[in-house]
C-alpha positions in Angstrom: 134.7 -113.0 -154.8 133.8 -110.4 -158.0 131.2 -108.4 -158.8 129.6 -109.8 -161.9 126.8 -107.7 -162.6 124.6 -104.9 -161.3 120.6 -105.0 -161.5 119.1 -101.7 -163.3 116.6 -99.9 -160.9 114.4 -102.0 -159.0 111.4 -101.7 -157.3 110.2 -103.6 -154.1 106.7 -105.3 -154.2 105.0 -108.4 -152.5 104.1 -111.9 -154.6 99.9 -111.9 -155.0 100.0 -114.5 -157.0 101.9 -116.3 -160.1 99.8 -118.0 -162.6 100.1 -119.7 -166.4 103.8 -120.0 -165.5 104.4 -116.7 -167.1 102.5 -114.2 -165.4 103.4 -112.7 -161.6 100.6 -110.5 -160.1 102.3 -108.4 -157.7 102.0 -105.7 -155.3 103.9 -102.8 -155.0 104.8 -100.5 -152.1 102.2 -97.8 -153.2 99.5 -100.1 -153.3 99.7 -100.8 -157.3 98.8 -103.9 -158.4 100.6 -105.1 -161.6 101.7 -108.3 -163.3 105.0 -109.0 -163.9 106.9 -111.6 -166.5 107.9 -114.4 -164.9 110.8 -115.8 -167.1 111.1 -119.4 -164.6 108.7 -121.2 -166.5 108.7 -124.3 -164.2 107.8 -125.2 -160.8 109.9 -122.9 -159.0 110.3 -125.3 -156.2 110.6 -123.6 -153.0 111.0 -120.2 -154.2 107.2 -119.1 -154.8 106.1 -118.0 -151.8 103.0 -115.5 -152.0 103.5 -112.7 -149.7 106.9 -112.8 -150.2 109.2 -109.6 -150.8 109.7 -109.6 -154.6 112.2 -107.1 -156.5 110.5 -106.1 -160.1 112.7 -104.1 -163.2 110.4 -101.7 -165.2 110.8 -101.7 -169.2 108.7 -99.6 -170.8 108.3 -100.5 -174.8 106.0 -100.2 -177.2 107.4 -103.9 -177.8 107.1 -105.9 -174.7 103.3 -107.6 -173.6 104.6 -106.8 -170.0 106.4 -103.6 -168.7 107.9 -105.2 -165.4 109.9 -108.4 -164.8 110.5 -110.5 -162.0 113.5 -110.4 -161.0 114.1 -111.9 -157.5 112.5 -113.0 -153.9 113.4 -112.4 -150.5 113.5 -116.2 -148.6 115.7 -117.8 -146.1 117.1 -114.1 -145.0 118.2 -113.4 -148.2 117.6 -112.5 -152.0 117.0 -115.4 -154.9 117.1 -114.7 -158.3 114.1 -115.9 -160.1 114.9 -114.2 -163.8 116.5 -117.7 -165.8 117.6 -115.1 -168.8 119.8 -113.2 -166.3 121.9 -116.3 -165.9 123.4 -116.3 -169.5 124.0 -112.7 -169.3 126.3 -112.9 -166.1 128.1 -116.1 -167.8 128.9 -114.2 -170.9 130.0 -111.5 -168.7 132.4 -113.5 -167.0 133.6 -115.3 -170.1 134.5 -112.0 -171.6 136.7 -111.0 -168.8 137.8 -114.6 -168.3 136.7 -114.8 -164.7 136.5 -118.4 -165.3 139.6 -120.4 -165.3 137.9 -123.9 -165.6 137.5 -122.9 -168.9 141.0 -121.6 -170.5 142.6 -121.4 -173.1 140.0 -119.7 -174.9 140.4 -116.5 -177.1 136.9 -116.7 -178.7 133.4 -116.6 -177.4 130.4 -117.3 -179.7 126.5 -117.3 -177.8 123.8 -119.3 -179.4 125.7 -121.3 -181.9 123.8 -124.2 -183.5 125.8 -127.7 -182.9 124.5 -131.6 -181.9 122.9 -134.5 -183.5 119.7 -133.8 -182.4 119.3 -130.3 -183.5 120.7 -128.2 -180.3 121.9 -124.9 -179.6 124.7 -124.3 -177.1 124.4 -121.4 -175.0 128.7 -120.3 -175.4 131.1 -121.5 -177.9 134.9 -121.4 -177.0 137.7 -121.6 -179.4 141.3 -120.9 -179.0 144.2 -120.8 -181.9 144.8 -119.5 -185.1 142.7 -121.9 -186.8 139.7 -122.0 -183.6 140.9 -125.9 -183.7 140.3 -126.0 -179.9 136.6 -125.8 -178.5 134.6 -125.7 -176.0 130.7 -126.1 -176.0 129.4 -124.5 -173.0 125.7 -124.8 -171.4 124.3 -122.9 -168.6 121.2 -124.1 -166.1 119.6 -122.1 -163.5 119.4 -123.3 -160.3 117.1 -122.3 -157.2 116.0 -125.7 -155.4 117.6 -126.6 -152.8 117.8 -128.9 -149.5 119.9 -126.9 -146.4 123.0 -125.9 -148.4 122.9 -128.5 -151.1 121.9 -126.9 -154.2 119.8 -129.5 -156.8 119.0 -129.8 -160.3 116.7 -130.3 -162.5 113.5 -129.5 -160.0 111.4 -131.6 -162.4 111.6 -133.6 -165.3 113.7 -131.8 -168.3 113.6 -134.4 -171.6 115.4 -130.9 -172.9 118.1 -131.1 -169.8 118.5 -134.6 -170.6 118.8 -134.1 -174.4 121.2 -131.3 -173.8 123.6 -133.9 -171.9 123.4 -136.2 -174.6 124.7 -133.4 -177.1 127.6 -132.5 -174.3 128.8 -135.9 -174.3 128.3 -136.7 -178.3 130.8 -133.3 -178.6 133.8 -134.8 -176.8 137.3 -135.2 -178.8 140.6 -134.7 -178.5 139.9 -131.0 -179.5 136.7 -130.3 -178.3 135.6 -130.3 -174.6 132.4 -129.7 -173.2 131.0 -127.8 -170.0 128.2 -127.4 -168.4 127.4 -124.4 -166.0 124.9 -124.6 -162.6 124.2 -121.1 -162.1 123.5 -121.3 -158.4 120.8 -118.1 -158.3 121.2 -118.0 -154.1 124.1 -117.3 -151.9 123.7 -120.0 -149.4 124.4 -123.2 -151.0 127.7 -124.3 -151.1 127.3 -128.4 -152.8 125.8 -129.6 -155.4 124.1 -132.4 -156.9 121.2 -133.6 -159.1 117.7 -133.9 -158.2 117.9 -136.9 -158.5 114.3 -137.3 -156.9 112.8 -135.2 -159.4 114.4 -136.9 -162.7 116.5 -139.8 -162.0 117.5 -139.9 -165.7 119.2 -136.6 -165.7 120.9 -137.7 -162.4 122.0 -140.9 -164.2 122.8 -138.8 -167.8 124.7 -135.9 -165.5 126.9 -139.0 -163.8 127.4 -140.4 -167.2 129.0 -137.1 -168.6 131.1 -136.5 -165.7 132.8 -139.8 -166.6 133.2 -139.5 -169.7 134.9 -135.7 -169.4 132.5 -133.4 -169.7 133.5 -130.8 -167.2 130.5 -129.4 -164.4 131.0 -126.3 -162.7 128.7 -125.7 -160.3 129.1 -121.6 -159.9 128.2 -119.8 -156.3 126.3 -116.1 -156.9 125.3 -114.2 -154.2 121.8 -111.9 -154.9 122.5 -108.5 -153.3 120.9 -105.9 -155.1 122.2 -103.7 -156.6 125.0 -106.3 -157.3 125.3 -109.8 -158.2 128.6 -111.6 -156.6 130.6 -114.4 -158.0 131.4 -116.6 -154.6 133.4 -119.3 -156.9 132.5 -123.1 -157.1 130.2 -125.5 -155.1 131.0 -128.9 -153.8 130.1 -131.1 -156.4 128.5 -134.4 -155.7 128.0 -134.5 -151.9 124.4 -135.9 -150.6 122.3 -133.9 -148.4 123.8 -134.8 -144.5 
């Protein structure tokens, strides 16, 4: 287990309400109503509980719509993350230190590089050699929904999840590998599978990839603010007992 990242300050409220998908009305301890940026644009399946403890950051600029965003809830005894750009952050963290050894050799990481055949952009390129002849196209999805300690992915249909498989696989030679990340944003999941139930053709495309190399790293993180903990990798592909 590592330390991957530390929250700036935070500030403890309680979920009114979330609304338009972006947009978390929220109550904090002095009584102060304010709305929040809620970055989890989808359904947030099972982690949107109103009256929930909620944990805000404060940004004041000139250039933001919103000076707070949400950045976790308090569920099942513990802390979630709900903030899906925090995700990249903490994997490009870990790259940089190489705290990811599923991924070597690599001396070379690139974020947001453009690559695919159907206009994509992958969230981490590795390369490694003189020449950056070796790669590795890395993506990274956040995940919340789970059943007991099986984490699942997607939590509802994602044609983009599904086209972003298709790219991983259409990457794939003797040179270039291909990875894809499942940023597990709770601490009390320790498999993984795909939500099969909510889009059985990113169950069927995920199942396809693994067999035909792309590599799936489900990664464990435990939410305890201040700090954000690497607990290593889930159990991939077990069903819910």
């Amino acid at each position: 287990m590592s330390q991957v990242y530390t929250y700036p300050d935070l500030i403890t409220g309680r979920l009114v309400s979330r609304y338009k998908r972006f947009f978390a009305d929220i109550e904090l301890e002095n009584g102060e109503v304010i709305t929040a940026h809620c970055a989890n644009t989808g359904p947030m399946t099972g982690v949107c509980k109103l009256g929930s403890p909620v944990l805000v950051s404060h940004h004041p600029s000139p250039k933001r719509k919103l000076a707070y965003s949400w950045e976790a809830i308090y569920l099942d005894e513990q802390w979630i993350g709900i903030n899906t750009s925090l995700p990249n952050r903490v994997i490009g963290h870990m790259l940089d230190r190489h705290l990811l050894p599923e991924l070597e050799p690599y001396n070379t990481v690139k974020g947001e590089v453009s690559y695919g055949n159907e206009k994509s952009r992958i969230d981490f390129l590795l390369t490694n050699g003189e020449d950056s002849s070796q790669k590795t196209y890395v993506e990274v999805k956040n995940t919340t929904w789970c059943m007991g300690s099986l984490a699942l992915f997607p939590d509802t249909v994602t044609t983009r999840g599904q086209k972003h498989i298709r790219e991983l696989m259409s990457v794939l030679t003797e040179d270039t590998s291909a990875a894809l990340i499942f940023f597990i944003n709770r601490g009390d999941c320790d498999r993984f599978a795909a939500g099969a139930e909510a889009d059985p053709e990113y169950a069927r495309l995920l199942k396809e990839a693994i067999a035909k190399g792309v590599k799936v790293l489900p990664c464990r993180f435990a939410i305890e603010p201040p700090k954000i903990t690497y607990l290593g990798l889930a159990e991939l592909g077990m069903k819910n007992k």
